[in-house]
Backbone as CSV, one residue per row, in Angstrom:
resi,resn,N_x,N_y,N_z,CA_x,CA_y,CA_z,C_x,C_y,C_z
1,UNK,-44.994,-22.833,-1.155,-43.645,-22.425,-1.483,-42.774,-22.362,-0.229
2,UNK,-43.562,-22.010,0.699,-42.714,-21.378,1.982,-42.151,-22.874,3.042
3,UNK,-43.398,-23.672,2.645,-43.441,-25.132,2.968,-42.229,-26.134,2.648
4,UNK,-42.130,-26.141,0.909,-41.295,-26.705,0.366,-39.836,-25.895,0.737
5,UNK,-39.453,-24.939,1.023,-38.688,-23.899,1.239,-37.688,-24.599,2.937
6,UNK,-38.776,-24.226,3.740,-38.328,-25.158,5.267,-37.935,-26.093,5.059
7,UNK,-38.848,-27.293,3.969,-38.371,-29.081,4.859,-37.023,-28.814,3.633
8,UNK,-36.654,-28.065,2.749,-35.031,-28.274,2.073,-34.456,-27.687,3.466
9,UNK,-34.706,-26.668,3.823,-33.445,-26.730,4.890,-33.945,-27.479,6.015
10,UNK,-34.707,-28.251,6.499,-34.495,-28.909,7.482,-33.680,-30.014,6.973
11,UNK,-34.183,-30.924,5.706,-33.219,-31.609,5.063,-31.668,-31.211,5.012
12,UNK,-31.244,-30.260,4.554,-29.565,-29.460,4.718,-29.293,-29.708,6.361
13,UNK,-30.328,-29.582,7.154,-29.693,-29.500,8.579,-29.708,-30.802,8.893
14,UNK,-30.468,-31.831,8.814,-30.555,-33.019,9.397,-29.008,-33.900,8.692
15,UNK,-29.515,-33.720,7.476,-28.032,-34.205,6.438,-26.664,-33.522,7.447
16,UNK,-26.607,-32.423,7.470,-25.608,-31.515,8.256,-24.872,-32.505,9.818
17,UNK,-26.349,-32.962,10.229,-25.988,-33.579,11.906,-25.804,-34.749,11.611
18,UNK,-25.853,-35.461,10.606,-25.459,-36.671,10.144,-24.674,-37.265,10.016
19,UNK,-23.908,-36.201,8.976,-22.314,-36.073,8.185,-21.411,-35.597,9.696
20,UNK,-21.890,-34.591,10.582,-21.090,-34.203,11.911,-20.505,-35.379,12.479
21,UNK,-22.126,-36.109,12.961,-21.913,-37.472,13.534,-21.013,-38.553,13.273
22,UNK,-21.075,-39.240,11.875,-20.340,-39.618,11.409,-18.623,-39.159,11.470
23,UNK,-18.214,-37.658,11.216,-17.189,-37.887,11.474,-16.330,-37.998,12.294
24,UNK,-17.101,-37.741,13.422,-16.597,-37.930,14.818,-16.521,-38.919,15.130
25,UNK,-17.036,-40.428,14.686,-17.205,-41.585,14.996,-15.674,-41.837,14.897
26,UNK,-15.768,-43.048,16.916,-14.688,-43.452,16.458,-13.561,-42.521,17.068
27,UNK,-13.824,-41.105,17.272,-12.603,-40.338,18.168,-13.174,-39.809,19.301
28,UNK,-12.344,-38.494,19.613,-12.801,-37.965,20.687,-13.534,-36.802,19.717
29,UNK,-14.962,-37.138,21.104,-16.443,-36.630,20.450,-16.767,-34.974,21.208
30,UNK,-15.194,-34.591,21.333,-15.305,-33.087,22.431,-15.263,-32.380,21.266
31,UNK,-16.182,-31.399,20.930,-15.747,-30.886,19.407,-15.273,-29.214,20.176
32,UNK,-15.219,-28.849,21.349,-14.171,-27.827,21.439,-12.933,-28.305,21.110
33,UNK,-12.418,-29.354,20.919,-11.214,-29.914,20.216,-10.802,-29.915,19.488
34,UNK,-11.849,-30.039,18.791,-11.909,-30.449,17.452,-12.159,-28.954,16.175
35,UNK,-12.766,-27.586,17.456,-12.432,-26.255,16.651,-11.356,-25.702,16.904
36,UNK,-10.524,-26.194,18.564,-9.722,-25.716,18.807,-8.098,-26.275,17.798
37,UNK,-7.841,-27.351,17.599,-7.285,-27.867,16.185,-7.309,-27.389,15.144
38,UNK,-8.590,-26.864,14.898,-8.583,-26.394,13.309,-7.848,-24.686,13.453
39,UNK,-8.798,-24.275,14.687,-8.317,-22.571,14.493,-6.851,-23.349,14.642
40,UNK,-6.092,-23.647,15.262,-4.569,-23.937,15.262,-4.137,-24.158,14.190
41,UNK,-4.134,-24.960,13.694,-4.067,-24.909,11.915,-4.443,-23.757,11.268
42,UNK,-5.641,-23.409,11.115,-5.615,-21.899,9.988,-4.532,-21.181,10.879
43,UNK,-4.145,-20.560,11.845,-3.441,-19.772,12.398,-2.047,-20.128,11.804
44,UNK,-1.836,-21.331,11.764,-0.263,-21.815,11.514,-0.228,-21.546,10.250
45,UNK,-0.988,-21.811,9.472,-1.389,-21.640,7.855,-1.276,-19.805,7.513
46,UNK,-2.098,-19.271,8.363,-1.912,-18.156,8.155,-0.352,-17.342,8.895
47,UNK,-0.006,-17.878,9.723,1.278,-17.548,9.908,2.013,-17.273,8.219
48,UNK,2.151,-18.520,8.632,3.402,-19.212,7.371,2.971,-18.416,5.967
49,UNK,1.466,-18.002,5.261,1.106,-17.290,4.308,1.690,-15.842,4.693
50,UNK,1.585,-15.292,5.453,2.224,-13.649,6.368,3.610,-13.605,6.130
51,UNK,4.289,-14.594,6.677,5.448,-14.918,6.152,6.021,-14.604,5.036
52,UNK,5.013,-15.750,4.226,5.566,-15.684,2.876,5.940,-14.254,1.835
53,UNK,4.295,-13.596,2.621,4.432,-12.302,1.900,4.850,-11.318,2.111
54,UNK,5.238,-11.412,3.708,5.931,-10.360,3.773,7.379,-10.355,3.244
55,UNK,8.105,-11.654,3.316,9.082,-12.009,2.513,9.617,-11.345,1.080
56,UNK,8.199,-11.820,-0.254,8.001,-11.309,-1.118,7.803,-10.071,-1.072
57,UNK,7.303,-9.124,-0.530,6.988,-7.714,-0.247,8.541,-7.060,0.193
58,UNK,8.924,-7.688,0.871,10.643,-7.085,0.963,11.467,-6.617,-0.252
59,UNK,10.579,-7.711,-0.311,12.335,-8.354,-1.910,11.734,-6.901,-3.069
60,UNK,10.074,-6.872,-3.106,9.434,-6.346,-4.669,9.683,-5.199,-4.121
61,UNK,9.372,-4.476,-2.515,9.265,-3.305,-1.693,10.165,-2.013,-2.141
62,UNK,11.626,-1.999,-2.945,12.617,-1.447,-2.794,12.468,-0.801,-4.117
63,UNK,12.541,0.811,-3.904,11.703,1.420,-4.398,12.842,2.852,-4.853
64,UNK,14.387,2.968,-4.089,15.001,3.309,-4.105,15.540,3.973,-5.862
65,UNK,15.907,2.766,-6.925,16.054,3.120,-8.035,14.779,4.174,-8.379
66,UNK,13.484,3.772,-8.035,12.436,4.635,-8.654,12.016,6.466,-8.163
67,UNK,13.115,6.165,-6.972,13.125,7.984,-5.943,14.319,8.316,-6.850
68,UNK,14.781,7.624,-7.210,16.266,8.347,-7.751,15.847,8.996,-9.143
69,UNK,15.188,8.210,-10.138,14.694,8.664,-11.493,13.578,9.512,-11.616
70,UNK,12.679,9.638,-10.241,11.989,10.957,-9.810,13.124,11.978,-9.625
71,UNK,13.802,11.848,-8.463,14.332,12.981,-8.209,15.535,13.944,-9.638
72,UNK,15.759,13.219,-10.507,16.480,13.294,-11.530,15.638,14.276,-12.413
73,UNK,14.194,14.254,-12.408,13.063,14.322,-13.413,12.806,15.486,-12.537
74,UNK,12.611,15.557,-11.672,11.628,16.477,-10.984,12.777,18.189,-10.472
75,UNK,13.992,16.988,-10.153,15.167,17.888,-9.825,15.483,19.633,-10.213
76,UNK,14.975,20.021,-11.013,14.434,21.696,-11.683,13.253,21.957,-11.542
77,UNK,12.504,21.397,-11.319,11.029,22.362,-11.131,10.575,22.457,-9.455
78,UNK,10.137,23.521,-9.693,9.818,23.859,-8.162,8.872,23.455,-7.487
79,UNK,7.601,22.989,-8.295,6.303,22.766,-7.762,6.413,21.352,-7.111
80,UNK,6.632,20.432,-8.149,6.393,19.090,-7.436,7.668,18.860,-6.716
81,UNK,9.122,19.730,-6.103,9.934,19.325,-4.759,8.817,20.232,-3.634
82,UNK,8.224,21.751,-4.321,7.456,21.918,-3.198,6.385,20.919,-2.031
83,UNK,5.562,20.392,-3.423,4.592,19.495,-2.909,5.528,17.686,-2.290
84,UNK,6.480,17.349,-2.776,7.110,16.145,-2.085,7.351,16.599,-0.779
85,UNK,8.134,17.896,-0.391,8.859,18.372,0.850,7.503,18.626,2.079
86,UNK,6.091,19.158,0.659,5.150,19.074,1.926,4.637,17.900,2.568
87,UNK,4.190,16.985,1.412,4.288,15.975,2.011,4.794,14.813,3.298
88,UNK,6.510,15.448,2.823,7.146,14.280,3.846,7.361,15.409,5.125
89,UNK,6.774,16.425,5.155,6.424,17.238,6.532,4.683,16.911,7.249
90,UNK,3.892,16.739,6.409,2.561,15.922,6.979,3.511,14.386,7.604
91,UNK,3.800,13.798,6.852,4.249,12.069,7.388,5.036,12.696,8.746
92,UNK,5.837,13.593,8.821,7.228,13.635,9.981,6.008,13.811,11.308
93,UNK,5.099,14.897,11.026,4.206,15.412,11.975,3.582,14.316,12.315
94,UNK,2.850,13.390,11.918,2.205,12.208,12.004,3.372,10.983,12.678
95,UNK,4.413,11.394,12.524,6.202,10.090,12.994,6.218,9.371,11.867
96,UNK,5.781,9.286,11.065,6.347,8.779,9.794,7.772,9.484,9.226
97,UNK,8.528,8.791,9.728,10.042,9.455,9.333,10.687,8.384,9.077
98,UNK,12.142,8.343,7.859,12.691,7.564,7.281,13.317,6.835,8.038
99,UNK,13.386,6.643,9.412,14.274,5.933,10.429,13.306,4.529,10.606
100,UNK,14.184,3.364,10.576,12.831,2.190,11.022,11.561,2.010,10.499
101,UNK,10.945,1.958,9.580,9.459,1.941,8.868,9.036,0.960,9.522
102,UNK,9.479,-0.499,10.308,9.045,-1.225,10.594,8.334,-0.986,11.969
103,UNK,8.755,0.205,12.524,8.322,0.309,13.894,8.039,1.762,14.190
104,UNK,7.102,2.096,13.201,5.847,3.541,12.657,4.823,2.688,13.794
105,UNK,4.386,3.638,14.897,3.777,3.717,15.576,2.169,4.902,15.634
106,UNK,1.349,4.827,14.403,0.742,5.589,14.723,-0.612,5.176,14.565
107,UNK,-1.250,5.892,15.785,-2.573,5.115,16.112,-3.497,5.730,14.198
108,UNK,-4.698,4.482,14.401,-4.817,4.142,13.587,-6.452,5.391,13.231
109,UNK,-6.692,6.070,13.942,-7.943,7.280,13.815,-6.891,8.132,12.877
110,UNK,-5.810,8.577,13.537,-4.884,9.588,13.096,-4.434,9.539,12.069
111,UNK,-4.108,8.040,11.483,-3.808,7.907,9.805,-4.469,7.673,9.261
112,UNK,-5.883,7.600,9.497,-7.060,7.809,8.805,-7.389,9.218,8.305
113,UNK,-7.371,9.929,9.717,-7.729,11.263,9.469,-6.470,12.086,8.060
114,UNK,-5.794,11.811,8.516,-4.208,12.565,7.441,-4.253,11.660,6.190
115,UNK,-4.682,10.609,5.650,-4.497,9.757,4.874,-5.535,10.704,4.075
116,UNK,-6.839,10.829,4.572,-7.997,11.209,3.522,-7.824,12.678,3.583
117,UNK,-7.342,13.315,4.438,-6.871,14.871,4.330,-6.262,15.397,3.690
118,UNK,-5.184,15.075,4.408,-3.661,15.513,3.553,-2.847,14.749,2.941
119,UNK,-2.783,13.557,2.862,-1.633,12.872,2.337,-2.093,12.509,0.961
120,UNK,-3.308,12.151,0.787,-4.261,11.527,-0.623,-4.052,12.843,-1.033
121,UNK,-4.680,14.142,-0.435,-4.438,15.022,-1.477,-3.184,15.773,-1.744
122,UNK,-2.322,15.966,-1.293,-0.889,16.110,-1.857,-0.774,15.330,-2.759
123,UNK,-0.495,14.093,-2.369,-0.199,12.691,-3.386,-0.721,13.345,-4.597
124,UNK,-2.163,12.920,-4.897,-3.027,13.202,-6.110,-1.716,14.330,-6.902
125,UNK,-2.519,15.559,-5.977,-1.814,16.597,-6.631,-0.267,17.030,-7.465
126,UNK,0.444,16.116,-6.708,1.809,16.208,-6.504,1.853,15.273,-8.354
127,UNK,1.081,13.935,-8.603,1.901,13.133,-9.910,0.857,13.834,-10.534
128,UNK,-0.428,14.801,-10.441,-1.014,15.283,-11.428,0.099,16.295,-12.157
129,UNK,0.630,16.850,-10.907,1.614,18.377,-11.351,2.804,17.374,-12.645
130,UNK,3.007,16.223,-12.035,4.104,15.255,-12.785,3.857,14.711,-14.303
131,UNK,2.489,14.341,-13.977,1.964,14.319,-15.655,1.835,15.618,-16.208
132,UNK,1.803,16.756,-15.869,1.538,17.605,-16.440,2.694,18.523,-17.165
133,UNK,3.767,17.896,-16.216,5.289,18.618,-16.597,5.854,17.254,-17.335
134,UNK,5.313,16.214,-17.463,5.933,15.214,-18.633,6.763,14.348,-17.628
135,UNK,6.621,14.469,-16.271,7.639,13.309,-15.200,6.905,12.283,-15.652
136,UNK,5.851,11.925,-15.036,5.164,10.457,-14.962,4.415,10.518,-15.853
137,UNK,4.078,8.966,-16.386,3.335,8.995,-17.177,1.844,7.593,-16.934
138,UNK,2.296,7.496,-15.505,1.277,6.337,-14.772,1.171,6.558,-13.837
139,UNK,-0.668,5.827,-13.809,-1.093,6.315,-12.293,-0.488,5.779,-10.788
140,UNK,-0.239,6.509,-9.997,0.349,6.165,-8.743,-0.515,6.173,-7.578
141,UNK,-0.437,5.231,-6.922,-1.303,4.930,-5.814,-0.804,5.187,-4.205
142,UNK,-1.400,5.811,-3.171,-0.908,5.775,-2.279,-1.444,4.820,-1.261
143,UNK,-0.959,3.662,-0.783,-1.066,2.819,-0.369,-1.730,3.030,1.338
144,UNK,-2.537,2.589,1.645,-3.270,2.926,2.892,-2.316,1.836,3.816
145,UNK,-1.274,1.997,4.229,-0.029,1.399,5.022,0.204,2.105,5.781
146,UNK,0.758,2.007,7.026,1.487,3.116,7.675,3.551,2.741,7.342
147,UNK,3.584,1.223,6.858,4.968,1.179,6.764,5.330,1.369,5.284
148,UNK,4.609,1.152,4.789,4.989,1.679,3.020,3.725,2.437,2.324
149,UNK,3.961,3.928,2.085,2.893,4.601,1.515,2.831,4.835,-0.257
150,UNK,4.194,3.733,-0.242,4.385,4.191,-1.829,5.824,4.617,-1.889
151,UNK,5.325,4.960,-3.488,7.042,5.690,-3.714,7.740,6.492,-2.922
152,UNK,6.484,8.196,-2.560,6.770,9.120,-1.939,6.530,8.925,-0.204
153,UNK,6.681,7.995,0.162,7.302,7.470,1.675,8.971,8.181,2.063
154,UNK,8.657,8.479,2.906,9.915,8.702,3.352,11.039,7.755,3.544
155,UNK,10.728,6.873,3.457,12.137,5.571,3.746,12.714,5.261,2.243
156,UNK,12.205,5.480,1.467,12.560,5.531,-0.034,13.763,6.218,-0.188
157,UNK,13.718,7.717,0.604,14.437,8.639,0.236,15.641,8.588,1.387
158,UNK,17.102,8.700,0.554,17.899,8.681,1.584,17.781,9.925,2.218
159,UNK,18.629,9.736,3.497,18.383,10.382,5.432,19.089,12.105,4.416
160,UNK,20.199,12.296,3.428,20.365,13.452,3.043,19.634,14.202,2.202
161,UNK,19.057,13.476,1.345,18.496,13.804,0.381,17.099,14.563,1.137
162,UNK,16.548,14.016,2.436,15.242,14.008,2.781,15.646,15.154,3.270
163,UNK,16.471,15.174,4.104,16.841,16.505,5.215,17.127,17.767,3.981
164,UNK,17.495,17.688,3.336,17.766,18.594,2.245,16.745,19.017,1.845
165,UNK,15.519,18.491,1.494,14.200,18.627,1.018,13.185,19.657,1.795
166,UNK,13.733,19.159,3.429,12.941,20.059,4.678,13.314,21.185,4.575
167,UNK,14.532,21.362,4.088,15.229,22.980,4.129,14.630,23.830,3.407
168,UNK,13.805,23.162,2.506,13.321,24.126,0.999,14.012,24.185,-0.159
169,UNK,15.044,23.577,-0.232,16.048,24.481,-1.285,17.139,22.951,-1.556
170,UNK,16.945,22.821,-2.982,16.997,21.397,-3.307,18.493,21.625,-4.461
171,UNK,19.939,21.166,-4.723,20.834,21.602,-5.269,20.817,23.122,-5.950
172,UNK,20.301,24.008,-5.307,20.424,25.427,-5.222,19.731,26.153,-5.303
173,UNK,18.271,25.007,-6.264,17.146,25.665,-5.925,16.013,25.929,-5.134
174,UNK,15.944,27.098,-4.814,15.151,27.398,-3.455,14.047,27.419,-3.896
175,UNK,12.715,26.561,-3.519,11.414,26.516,-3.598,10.420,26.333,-2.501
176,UNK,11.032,27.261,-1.795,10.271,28.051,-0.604,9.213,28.988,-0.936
177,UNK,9.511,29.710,-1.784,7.880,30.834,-2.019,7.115,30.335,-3.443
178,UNK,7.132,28.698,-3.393,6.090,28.281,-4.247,4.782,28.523,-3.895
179,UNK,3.555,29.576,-4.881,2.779,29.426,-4.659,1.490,28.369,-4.948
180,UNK,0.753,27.963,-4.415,-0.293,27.008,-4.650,-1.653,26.937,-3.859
181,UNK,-2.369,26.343,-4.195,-3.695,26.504,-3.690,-4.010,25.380,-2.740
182,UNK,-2.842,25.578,-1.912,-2.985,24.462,-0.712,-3.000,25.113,0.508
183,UNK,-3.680,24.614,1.698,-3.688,25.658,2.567,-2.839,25.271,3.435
184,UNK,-2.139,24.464,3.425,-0.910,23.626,4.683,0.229,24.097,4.028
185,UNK,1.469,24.579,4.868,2.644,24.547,4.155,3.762,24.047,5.304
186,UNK,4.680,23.537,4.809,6.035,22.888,5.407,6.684,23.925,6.435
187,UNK,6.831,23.547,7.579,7.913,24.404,8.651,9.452,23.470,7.822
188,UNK,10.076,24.827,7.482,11.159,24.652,6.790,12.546,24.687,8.002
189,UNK,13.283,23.742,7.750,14.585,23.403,8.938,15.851,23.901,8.139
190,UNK,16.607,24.596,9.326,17.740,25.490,8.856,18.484,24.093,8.300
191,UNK,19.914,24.722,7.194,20.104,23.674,6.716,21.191,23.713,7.509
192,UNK,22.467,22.595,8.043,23.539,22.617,8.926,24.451,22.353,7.668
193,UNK,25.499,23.503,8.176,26.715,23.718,7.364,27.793,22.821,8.184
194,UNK,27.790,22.059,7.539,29.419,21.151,8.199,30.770,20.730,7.445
């Protein structure tokens, strides 16, 4: 068995140096050339695919209408602006802030560590509280990105709306002494009267 087993792959290999031979016939027989060409090609290939999608990812990315019909929904209850406001206070601490998403700088241990810590579990928690008060009615994913985490990303949310959120206290309602069984809570920012 072990016999018949070898001479097929020596057969696959000899066939292998055969077909090599052959196609080199006839050019230049430097085959660092000849990998260095190809990686050039997949690279260009994969360029141009990166491209493409990040392209498409722009266009599908905009997520804006869907913060607005949250915030509409969610806009009276206290629990899930508590848990959004904590949230986008884990991302600020981490520099995930609504300024530039394209140029979120954070090493990649650190959004590991907060991704499986704190951010997955807020998240979770936050559209469980949403199905449970009748907001959502589908599952939401938080995207292991550092430039788009999803809906509840901070770049979603406009620069007032967000700053409003840090304060605690969301068109009048104050949901600062929400209690919950989380052990992290938001450093809350005075709000500026102008």
């Amino acid at each position: 068995m072990y016999r018949l087993l070898a001479r097929q792959s020596s057969i696959r290999i000899s066939l292998l140096l055969k077909t090599t031979s052959i196609r080199y016939y006839g050019s230049n027989t430097n085959n660092k050339s000849f990998f260095k060409s190809a990686a050039k090609g997949f690279n260009i290939f994969r360029n141009i695919e990166s491209q493409e999608f990040q392209e498409e990812y722009q266009k599908t990315a905009k997520t804006e209408p869907l913060t607005d019909q949250l915030m509409k929904a969610i806009g009276n209850k206290k629990e899930p602006l508590y848990l959004l406001a904590l949230f986008h206070s884990e991302c600020k601490k981490m520099g995930i802030v609504p300024d530039a998403p394209e140029l979120r700088n954070v090493p990649s241990w650190k959004f590991a560590f907060n991704y499986v810590f704190k951010l997955n579990p807020i998240h979770r928690t936050f559209w469980e509280i949403s199905r449970r008060l009748d907001v959502s009615h589908i599952h939401h994913t938080l995207y292991y990105d550092v430039h788009n985490l999803g809906i509840l990303d901070p770049r979603n949310f406009p620069a007032e709306l967000y700053n409003e959120l840090q304060t605690g206290i969301y068109n009048g309602l104050d949901f600062r002494n929400v209690q919950l069984s989380v052990n992290i809570h938001p450093q809350w920012t005075e709000k500026k009267n102008t």
